[in-house]
PyMOL CGO cylinders between C-alpha atoms (Angstrom):
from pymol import cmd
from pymol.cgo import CYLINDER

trace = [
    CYLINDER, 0.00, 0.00, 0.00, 1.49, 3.28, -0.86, 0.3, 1, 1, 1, 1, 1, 1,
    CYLINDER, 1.49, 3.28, -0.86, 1.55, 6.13, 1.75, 0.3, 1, 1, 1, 1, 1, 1,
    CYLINDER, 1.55, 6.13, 1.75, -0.76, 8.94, 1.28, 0.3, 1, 1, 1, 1, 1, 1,
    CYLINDER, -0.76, 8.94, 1.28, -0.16, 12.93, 1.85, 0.3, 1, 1, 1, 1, 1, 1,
    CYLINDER, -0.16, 12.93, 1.85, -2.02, 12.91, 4.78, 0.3, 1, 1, 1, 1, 1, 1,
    CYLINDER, -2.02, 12.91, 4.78, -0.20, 10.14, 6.44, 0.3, 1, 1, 1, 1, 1, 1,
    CYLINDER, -0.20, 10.14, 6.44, 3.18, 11.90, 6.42, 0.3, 1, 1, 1, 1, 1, 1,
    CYLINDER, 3.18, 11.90, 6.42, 5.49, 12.66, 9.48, 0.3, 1, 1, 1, 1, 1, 1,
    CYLINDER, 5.49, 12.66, 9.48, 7.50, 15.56, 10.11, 0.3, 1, 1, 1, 1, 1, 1,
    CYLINDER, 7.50, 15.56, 10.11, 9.01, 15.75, 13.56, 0.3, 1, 1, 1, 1, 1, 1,
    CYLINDER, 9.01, 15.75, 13.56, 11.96, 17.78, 15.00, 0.3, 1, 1, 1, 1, 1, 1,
    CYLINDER, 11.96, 17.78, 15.00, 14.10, 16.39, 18.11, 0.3, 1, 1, 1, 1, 1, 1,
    CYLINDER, 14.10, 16.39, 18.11, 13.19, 19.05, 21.12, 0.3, 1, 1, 1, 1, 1, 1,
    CYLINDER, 13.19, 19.05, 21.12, 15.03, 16.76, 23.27, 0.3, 1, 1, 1, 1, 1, 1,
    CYLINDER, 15.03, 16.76, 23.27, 18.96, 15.60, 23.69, 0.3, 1, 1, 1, 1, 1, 1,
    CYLINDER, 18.96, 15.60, 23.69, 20.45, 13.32, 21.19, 0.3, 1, 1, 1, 1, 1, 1,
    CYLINDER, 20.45, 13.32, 21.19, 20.40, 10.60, 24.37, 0.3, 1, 1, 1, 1, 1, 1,
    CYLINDER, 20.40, 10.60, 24.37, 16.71, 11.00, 25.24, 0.3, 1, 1, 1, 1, 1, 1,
    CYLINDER, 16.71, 11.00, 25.24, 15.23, 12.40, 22.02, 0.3, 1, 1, 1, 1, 1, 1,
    CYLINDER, 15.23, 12.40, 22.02, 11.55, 13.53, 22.16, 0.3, 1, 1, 1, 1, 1, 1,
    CYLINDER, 11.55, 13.53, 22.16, 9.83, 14.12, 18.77, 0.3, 1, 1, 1, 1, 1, 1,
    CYLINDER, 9.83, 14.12, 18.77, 7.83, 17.26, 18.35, 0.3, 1, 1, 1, 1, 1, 1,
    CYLINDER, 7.83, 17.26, 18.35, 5.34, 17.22, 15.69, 0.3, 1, 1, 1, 1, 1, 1,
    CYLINDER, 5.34, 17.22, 15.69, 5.74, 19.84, 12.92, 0.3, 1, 1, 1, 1, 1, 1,
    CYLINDER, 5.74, 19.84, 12.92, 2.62, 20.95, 12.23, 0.3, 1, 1, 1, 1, 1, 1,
    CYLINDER, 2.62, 20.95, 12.23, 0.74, 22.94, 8.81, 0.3, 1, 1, 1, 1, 1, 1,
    CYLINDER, 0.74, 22.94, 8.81, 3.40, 21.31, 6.53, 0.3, 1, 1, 1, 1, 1, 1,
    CYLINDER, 3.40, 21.31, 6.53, 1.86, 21.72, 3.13, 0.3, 1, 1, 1, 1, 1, 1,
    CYLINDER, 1.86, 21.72, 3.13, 4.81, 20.32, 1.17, 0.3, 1, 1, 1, 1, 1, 1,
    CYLINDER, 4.81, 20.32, 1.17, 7.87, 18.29, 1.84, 0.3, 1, 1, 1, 1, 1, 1,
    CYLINDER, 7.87, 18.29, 1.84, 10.90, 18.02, -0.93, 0.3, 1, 1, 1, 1, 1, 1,
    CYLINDER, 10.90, 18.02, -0.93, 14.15, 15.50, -0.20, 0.3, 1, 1, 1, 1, 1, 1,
    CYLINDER, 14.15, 15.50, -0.20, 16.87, 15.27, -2.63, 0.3, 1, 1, 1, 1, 1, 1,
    CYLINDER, 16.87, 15.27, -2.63, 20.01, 13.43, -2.08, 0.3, 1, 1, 1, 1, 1, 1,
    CYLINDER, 20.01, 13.43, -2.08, 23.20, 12.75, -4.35, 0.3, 1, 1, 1, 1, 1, 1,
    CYLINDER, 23.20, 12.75, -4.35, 25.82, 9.87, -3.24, 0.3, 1, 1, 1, 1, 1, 1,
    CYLINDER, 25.82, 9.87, -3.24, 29.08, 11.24, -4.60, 0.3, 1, 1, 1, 1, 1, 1,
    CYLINDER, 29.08, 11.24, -4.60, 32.22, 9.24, -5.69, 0.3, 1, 1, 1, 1, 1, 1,
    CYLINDER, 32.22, 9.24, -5.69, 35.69, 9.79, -6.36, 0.3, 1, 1, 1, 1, 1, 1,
    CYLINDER, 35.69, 9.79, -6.36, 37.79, 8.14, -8.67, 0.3, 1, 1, 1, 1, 1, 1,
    CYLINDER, 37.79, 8.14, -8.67, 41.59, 7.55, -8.29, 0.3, 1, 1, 1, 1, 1, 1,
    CYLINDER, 41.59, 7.55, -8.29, 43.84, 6.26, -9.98, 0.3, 1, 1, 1, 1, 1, 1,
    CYLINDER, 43.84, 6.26, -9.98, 46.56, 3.96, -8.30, 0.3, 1, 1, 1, 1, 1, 1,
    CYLINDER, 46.56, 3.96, -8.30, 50.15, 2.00, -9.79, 0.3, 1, 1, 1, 1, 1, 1,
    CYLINDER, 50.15, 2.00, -9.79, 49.22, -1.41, -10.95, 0.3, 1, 1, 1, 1, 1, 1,
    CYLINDER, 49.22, -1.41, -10.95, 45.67, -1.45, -11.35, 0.3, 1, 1, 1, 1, 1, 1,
    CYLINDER, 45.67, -1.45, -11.35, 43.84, -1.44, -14.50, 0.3, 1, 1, 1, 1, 1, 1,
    CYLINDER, 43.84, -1.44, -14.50, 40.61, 0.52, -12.46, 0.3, 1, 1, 1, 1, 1, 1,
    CYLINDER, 40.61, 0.52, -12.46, 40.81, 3.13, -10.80, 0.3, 1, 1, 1, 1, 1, 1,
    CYLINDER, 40.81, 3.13, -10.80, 39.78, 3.09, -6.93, 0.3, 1, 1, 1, 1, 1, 1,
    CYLINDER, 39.78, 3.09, -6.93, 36.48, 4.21, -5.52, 0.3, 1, 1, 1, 1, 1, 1,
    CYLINDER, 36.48, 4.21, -5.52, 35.91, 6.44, -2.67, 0.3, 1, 1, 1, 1, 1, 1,
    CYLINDER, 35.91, 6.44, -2.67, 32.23, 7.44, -1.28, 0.3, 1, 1, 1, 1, 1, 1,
    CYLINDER, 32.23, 7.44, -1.28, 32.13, 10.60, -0.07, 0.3, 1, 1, 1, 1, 1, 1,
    CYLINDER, 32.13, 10.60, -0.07, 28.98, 11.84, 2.70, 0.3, 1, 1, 1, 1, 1, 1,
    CYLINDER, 28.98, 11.84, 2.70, 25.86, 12.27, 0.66, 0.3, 1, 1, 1, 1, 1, 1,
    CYLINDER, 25.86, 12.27, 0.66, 24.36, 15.19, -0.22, 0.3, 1, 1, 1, 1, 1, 1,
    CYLINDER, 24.36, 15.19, -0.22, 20.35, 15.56, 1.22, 0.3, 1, 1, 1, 1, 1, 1,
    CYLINDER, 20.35, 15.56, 1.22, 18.83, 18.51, 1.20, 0.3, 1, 1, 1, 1, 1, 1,
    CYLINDER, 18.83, 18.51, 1.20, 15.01, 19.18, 2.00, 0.3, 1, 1, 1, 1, 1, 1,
    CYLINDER, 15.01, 19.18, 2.00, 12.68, 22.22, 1.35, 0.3, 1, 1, 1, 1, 1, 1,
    CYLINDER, 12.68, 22.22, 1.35, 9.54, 21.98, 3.42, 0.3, 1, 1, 1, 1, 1, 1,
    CYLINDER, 9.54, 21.98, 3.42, 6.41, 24.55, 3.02, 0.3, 1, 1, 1, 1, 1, 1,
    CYLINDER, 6.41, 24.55, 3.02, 3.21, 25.01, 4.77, 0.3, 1, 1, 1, 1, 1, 1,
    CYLINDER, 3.21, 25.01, 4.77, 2.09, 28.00, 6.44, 0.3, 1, 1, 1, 1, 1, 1,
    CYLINDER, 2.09, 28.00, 6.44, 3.00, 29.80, 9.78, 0.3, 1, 1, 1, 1, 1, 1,
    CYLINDER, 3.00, 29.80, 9.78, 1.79, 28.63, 13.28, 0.3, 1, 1, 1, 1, 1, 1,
    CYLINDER, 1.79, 28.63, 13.28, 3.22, 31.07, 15.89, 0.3, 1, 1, 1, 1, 1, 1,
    CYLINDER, 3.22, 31.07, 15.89, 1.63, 28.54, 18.53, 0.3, 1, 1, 1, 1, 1, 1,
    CYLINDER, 1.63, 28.54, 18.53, 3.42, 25.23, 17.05, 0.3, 1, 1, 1, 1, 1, 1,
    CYLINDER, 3.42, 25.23, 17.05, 6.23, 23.85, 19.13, 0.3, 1, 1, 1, 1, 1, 1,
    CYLINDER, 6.23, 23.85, 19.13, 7.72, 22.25, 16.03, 0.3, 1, 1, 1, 1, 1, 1,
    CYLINDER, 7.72, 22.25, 16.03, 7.95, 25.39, 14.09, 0.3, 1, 1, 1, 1, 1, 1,
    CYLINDER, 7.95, 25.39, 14.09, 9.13, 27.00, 16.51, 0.3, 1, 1, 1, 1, 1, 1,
    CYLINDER, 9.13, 27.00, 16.51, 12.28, 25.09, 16.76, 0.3, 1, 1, 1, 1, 1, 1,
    CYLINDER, 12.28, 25.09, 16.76, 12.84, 25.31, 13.46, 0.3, 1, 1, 1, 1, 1, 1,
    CYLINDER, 12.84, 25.31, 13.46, 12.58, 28.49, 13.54, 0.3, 1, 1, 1, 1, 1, 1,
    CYLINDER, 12.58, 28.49, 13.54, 14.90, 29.03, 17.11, 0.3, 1, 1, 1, 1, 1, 1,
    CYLINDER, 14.90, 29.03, 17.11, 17.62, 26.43, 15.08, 0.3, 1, 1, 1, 1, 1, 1,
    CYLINDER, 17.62, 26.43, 15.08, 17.68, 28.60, 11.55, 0.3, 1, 1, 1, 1, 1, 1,
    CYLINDER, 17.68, 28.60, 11.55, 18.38, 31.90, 14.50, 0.3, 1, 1, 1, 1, 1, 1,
    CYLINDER, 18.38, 31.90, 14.50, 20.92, 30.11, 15.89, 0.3, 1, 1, 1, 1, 1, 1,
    CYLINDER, 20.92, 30.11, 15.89, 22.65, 28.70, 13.26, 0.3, 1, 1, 1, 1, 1, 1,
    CYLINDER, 22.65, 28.70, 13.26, 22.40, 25.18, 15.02, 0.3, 1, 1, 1, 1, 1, 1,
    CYLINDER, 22.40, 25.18, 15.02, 21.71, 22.07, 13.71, 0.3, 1, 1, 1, 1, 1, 1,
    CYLINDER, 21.71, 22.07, 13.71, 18.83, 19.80, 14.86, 0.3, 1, 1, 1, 1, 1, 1,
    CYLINDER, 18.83, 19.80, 14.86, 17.51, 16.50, 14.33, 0.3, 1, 1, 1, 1, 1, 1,
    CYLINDER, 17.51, 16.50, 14.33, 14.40, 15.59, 12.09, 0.3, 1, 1, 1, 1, 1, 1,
    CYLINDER, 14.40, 15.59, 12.09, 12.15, 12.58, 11.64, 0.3, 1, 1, 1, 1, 1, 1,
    CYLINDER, 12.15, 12.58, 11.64, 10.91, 12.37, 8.12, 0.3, 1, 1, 1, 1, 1, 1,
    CYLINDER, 10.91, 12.37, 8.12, 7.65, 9.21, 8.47, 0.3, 1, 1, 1, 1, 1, 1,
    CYLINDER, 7.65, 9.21, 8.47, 6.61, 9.14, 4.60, 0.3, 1, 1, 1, 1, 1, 1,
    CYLINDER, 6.61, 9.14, 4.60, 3.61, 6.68, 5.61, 0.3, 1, 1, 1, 1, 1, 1,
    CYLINDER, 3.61, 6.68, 5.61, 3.18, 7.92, 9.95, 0.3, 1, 1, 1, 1, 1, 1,
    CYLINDER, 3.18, 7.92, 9.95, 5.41, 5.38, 10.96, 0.3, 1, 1, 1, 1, 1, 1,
    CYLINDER, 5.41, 5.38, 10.96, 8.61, 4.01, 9.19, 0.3, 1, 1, 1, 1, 1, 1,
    CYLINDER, 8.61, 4.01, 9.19, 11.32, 6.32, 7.94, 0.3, 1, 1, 1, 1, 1, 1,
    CYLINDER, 11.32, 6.32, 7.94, 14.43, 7.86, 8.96, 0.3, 1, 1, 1, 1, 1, 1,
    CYLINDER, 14.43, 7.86, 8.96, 16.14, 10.65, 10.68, 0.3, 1, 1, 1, 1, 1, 1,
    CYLINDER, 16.14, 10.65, 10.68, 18.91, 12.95, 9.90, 0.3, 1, 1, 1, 1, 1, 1,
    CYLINDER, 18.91, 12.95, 9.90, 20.78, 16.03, 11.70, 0.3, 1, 1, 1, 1, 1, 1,
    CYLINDER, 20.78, 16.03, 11.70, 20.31, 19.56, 9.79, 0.3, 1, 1, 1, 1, 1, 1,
    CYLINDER, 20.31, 19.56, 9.79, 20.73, 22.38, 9.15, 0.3, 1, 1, 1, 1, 1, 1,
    CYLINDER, 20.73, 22.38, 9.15, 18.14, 25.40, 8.43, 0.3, 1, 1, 1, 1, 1, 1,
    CYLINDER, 18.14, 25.40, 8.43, 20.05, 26.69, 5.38, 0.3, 1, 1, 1, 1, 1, 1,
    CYLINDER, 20.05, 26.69, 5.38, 17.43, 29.15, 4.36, 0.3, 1, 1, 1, 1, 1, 1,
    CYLINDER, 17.43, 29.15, 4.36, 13.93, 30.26, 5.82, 0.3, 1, 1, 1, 1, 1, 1,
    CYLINDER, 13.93, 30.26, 5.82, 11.35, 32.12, 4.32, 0.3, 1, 1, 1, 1, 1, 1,
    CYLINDER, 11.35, 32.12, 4.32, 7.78, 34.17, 4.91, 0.3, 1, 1, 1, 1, 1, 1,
    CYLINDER, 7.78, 34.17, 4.91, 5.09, 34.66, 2.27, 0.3, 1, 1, 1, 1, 1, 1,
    CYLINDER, 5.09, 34.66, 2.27, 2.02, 36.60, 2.97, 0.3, 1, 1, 1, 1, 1, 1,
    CYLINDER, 2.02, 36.60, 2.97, -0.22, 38.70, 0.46, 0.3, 1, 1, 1, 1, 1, 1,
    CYLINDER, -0.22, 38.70, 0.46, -2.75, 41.07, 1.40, 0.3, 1, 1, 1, 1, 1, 1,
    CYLINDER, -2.75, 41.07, 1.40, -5.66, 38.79, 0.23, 0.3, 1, 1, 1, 1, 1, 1,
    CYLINDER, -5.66, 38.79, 0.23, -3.92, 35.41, 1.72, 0.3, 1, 1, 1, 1, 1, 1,
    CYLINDER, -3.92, 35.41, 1.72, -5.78, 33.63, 4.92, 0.3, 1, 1, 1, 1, 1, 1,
    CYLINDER, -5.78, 33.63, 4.92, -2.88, 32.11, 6.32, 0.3, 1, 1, 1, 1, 1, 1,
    CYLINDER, -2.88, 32.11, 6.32, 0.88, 33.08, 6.36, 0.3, 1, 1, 1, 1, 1, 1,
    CYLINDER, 0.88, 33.08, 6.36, 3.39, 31.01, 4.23, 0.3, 1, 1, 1, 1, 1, 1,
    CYLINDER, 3.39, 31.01, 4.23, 6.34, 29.37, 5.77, 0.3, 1, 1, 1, 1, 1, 1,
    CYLINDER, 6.34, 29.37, 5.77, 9.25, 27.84, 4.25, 0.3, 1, 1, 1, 1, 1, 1,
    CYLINDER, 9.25, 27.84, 4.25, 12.66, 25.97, 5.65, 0.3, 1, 1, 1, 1, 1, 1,
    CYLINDER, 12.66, 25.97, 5.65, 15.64, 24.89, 3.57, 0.3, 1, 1, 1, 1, 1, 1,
    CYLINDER, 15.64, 24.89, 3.57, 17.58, 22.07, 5.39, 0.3, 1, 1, 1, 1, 1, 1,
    CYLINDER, 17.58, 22.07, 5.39, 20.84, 20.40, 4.64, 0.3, 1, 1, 1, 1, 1, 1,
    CYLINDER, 20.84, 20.40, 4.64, 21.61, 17.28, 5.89, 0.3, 1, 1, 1, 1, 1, 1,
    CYLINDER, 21.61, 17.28, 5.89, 25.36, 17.90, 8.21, 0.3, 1, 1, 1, 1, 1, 1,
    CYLINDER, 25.36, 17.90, 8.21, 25.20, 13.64, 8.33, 0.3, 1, 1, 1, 1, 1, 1,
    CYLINDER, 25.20, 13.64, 8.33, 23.70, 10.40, 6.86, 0.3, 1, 1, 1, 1, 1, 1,
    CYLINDER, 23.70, 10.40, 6.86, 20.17, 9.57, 7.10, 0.3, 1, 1, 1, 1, 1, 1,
    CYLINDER, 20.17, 9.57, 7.10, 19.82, 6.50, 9.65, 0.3, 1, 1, 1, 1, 1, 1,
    CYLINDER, 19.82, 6.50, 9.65, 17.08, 4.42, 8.90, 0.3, 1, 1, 1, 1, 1, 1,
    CYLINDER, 17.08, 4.42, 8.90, 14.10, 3.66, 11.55, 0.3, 1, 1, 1, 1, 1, 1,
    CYLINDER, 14.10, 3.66, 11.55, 10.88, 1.06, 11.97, 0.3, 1, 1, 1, 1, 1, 1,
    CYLINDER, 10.88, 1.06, 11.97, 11.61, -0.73, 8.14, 0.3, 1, 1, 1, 1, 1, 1,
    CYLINDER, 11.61, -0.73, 8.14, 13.83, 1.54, 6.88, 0.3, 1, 1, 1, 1, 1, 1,
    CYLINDER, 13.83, 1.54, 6.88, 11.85, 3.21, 4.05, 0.3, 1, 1, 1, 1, 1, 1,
    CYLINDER, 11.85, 3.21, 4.05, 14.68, 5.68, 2.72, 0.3, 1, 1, 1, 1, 1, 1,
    CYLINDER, 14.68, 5.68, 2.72, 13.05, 7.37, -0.60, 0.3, 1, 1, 1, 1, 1, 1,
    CYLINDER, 13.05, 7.37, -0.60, 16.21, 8.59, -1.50, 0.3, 1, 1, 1, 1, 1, 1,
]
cmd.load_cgo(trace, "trace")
Protein backbone atom coordinates (compact mmCIF):
# COMPACT_ATOMS: atom_id res chain seq x y z
CA UNK A 1 0.00 0.00 0.00
CA UNK A 2 1.49 3.28 -0.86
CA UNK A 3 1.55 6.13 1.75
CA UNK A 4 -0.76 8.94 1.28
CA UNK A 5 -0.16 12.93 1.85
CA UNK A 6 -2.02 12.91 4.78
CA UNK A 7 -0.20 10.14 6.44
CA UNK A 8 3.18 11.90 6.42
CA UNK A 9 5.49 12.66 9.48
CA UNK A 10 7.50 15.56 10.11
CA UNK A 11 9.01 15.75 13.56
CA UNK A 12 11.96 17.78 15.00
CA UNK A 13 14.10 16.39 18.11
CA UNK A 14 13.19 19.05 21.12
CA UNK A 15 15.03 16.76 23.27
CA UNK A 16 18.96 15.60 23.69
CA UNK A 17 20.45 13.32 21.19
CA UNK A 18 20.40 10.60 24.37
CA UNK A 19 16.71 11.00 25.24
CA UNK A 20 15.23 12.40 22.02
CA UNK A 21 11.55 13.53 22.16
CA UNK A 22 9.83 14.12 18.77
CA UNK A 23 7.83 17.26 18.35
CA UNK A 24 5.34 17.22 15.69
CA UNK A 25 5.74 19.84 12.92
CA UNK A 26 2.62 20.95 12.23
CA UNK A 27 0.74 22.94 8.81
CA UNK A 28 3.40 21.31 6.53
CA UNK A 29 1.86 21.72 3.13
CA UNK A 30 4.81 20.32 1.17
CA UNK A 31 7.87 18.29 1.84
CA UNK A 32 10.90 18.02 -0.93
CA UNK A 33 14.15 15.50 -0.20
CA UNK A 34 16.87 15.27 -2.63
CA UNK A 35 20.01 13.43 -2.08
CA UNK A 36 23.20 12.75 -4.35
CA UNK A 37 25.82 9.87 -3.24
CA UNK A 38 29.08 11.24 -4.60
CA UNK A 39 32.22 9.24 -5.69
CA UNK A 40 35.69 9.79 -6.36
CA UNK A 41 37.79 8.14 -8.67
CA UNK A 42 41.59 7.55 -8.29
CA UNK A 43 43.84 6.26 -9.98
CA UNK A 44 46.56 3.96 -8.30
CA UNK A 45 50.15 2.00 -9.79
CA UNK A 46 49.22 -1.41 -10.95
CA UNK A 47 45.67 -1.45 -11.35
CA UNK A 48 43.84 -1.44 -14.50
CA UNK A 49 40.61 0.52 -12.46
CA UNK A 50 40.81 3.13 -10.80
CA UNK A 51 39.78 3.09 -6.93
CA UNK A 52 36.48 4.21 -5.52
CA UNK A 53 35.91 6.44 -2.67
CA UNK A 54 32.23 7.44 -1.28
CA UNK A 55 32.13 10.60 -0.07
CA UNK A 56 28.98 11.84 2.70
CA UNK A 57 25.86 12.27 0.66
CA UNK A 58 24.36 15.19 -0.22
CA UNK A 59 20.35 15.56 1.22
CA UNK A 60 18.83 18.51 1.20
CA UNK A 61 15.01 19.18 2.00
CA UNK A 62 12.68 22.22 1.35
CA UNK A 63 9.54 21.98 3.42
CA UNK A 64 6.41 24.55 3.02
CA UNK A 65 3.21 25.01 4.77
CA UNK A 66 2.09 28.00 6.44
CA UNK A 67 3.00 29.80 9.78
CA UNK A 68 1.79 28.63 13.28
CA UNK A 69 3.22 31.07 15.89
CA UNK A 70 1.63 28.54 18.53
CA UNK A 71 3.42 25.23 17.05
CA UNK A 72 6.23 23.85 19.13
CA UNK A 73 7.72 22.25 16.03
CA UNK A 74 7.95 25.39 14.09
CA UNK A 75 9.13 27.00 16.51
CA UNK A 76 12.28 25.09 16.76
CA UNK A 77 12.84 25.31 13.46
CA UNK A 78 12.58 28.49 13.54
CA UNK A 79 14.90 29.03 17.11
CA UNK A 80 17.62 26.43 15.08
CA UNK A 81 17.68 28.60 11.55
CA UNK A 82 18.38 31.90 14.50
CA UNK A 83 20.92 30.11 15.89
CA UNK A 84 22.65 28.70 13.26
CA UNK A 85 22.40 25.18 15.02
CA UNK A 86 21.71 22.07 13.71
CA UNK A 87 18.83 19.80 14.86
CA UNK A 88 17.51 16.50 14.33
CA UNK A 89 14.40 15.59 12.09
CA UNK A 90 12.15 12.58 11.64
CA UNK A 91 10.91 12.37 8.12
CA UNK A 92 7.65 9.21 8.47
CA UNK A 93 6.61 9.14 4.60
CA UNK A 94 3.61 6.68 5.61
CA UNK A 95 3.18 7.92 9.95
CA UNK A 96 5.41 5.38 10.96
CA UNK A 97 8.61 4.01 9.19
CA UNK A 98 11.32 6.32 7.94
CA UNK A 99 14.43 7.86 8.96
CA UNK A 100 16.14 10.65 10.68
CA UNK A 101 18.91 12.95 9.90
CA UNK A 102 20.78 16.03 11.70
CA UNK A 103 20.31 19.56 9.79
CA UNK A 104 20.73 22.38 9.15
CA UNK A 105 18.14 25.40 8.43
CA UNK A 106 20.05 26.69 5.38
CA UNK A 107 17.43 29.15 4.36
CA UNK A 108 13.93 30.26 5.82
CA UNK A 109 11.35 32.12 4.32
CA UNK A 110 7.78 34.17 4.91
CA UNK A 111 5.09 34.66 2.27
CA UNK A 112 2.02 36.60 2.97
CA UNK A 113 -0.22 38.70 0.46
CA UNK A 114 -2.75 41.07 1.40
CA UNK A 115 -5.66 38.79 0.23
CA UNK A 116 -3.92 35.41 1.72
CA UNK A 117 -5.78 33.63 4.92
CA UNK A 118 -2.88 32.11 6.32
CA UNK A 119 0.88 33.08 6.36
CA UNK A 120 3.39 31.01 4.23
CA UNK A 121 6.34 29.37 5.77
CA UNK A 122 9.25 27.84 4.25
CA UNK A 123 12.66 25.97 5.65
CA UNK A 124 15.64 24.89 3.57
CA UNK A 125 17.58 22.07 5.39
CA UNK A 126 20.84 20.40 4.64
CA UNK A 127 21.61 17.28 5.89
CA UNK A 128 25.36 17.90 8.21
CA UNK A 129 25.20 13.64 8.33
CA UNK A 130 23.70 10.40 6.86
CA UNK A 131 20.17 9.57 7.10
CA UNK A 132 19.82 6.50 9.65
CA UNK A 133 17.08 4.42 8.90
CA UNK A 134 14.10 3.66 11.55
CA UNK A 135 10.88 1.06 11.97
CA UNK A 136 11.61 -0.73 8.14
CA UNK A 137 13.83 1.54 6.88
CA UNK A 138 11.85 3.21 4.05
CA UNK A 139 14.68 5.68 2.72
CA UNK A 140 13.05 7.37 -0.60
CA UNK A 141 16.21 8.59 -1.50
Amino acid sequence: MNPTPDQLALDVNTGTDAVPEWTPVEDIESLSVKSDNPTTEKWVFHRSKPRIFTKPSNDSYSVGGFLNVGDPGQEALRTAARDRADVQIRVRPDGVKGWTQTVRVGSRSFDVGAEDETQGIAFDFTGTDDAVGITGNIFLF
